[in-house]
C-alpha positions as CSV (number, residue, x, y, z in Angstrom):
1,X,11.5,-86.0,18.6
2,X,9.6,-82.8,18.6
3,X,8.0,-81.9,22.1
4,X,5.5,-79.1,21.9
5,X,5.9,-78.5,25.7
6,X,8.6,-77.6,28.1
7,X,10.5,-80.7,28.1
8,X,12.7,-79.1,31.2
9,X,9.6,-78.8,33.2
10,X,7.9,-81.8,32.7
11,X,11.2,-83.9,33.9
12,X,11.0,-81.5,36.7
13,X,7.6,-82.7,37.5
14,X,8.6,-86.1,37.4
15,X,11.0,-85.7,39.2
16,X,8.8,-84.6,42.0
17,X,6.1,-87.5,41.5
18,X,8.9,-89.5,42.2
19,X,10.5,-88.4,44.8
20,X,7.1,-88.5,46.3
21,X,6.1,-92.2,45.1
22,X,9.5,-93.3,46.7
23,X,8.1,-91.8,50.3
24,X,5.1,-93.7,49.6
25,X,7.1,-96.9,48.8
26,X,9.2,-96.6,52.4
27,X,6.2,-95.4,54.5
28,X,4.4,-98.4,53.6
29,X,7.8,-100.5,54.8
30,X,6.5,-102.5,57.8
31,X,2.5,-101.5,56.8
32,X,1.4,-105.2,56.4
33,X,-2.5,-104.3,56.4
34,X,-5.0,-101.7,56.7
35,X,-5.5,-102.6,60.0
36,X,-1.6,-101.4,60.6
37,X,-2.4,-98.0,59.7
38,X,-5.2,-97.3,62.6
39,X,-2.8,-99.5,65.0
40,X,-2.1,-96.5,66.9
41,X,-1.1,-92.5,66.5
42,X,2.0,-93.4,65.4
43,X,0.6,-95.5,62.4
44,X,-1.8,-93.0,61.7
45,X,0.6,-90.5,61.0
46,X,2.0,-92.5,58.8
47,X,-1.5,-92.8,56.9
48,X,-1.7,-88.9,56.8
49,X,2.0,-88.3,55.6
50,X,1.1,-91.2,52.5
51,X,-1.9,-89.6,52.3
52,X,0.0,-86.0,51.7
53,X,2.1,-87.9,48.8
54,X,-0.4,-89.0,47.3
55,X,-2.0,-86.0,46.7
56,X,0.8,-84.6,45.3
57,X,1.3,-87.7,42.9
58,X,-2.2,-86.9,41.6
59,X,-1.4,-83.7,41.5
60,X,1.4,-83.8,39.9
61,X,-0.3,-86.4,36.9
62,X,-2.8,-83.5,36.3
63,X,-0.3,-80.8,36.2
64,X,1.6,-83.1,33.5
65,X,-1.3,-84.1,31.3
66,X,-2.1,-80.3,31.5
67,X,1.3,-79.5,30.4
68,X,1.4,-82.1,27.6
69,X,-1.9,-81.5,26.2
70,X,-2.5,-84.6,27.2
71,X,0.3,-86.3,24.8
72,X,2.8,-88.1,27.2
73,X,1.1,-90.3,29.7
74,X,-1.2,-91.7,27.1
75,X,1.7,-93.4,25.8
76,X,2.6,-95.6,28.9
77,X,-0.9,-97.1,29.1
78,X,-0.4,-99.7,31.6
79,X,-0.9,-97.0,34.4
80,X,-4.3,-96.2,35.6
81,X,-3.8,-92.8,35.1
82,X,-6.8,-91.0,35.3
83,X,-7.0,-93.2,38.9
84,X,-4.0,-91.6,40.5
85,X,-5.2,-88.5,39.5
86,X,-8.7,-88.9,40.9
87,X,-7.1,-90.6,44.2
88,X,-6.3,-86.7,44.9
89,X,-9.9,-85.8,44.6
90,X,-11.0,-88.4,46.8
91,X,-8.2,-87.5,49.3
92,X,-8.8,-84.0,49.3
93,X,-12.2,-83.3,49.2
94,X,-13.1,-86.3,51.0
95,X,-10.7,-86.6,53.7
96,X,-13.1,-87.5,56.4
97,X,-14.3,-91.1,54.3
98,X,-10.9,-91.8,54.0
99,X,-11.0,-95.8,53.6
100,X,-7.0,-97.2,55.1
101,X,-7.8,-100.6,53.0
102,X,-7.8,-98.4,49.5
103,X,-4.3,-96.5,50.9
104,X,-2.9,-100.2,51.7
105,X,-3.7,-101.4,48.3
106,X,-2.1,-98.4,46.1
107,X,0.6,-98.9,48.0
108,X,1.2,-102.4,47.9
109,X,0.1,-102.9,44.6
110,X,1.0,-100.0,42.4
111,X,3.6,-97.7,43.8
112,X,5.8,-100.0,42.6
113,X,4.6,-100.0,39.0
114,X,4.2,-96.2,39.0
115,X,7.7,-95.8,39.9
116,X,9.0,-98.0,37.7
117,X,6.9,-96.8,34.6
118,X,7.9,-92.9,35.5
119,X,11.9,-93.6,36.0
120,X,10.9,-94.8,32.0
121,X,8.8,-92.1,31.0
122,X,11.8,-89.8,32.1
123,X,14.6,-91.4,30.9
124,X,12.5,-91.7,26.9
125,X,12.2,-88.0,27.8
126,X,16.2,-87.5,28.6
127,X,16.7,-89.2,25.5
């Protein structure tokens, strides 16, 4: 297949997004509600750090769909894309109305399907 972008660094980005999902995944470890994450300083810095990786996942889905003129991720539509993405928005720019219960549920419901879905995305790009 013909890639009309760096193929090198896009895996590189992926490679990032998931090292930083996989934080996500064992910060969460032991995270049984929202609640957990304003238990005490200690679980808050846990919600900051996710926080931190999060960003940088949704980050790191812009700076791919840049990259790609938009032409890889739409192939692997069962991930909310454009979500992750805007997660950064919300995270950055709104910091301050930073809801734990919306943190909880990415990561108990989709880190693991993001992960999963970009170890495919860059093995079909190893390919």
């Amino acid at each position: 297949m013909l890639y009309m972008y760096d193929k090198s660094l896009a895996l590189d980005i992926l490679e990032a997004i998931i090292i930083s999902a996989n934080k996500v995944q064992n910060r969460c470890c032991g995270i049984n509600t929202s609640d957990d994450f304003l238990e005490d300083e200690n679980s808050m810095i846990i919600l900051d750090s996710i926080c931190m990786q999060l960003i940088a996942i949704g980050q790191g889905i812009k700076d791919i769909d840049k990259l790609t003129d938009k032409s890889l991720l739409v192939n692997y539509p069962s991930v909310p894309w454009r979500n992750i993405a805007g997660i950064r928005d919300v995270l950055s720019h709104n910091y301050f109305d930073l809801n734990a219960q919306t943190v909880f549920g990415v990561c108990g419901e989709n880190i693991e399907e993001l992960i999963n879905t970009l170890e495919t995305i860059k093995k079909n790009l190893s390919l």
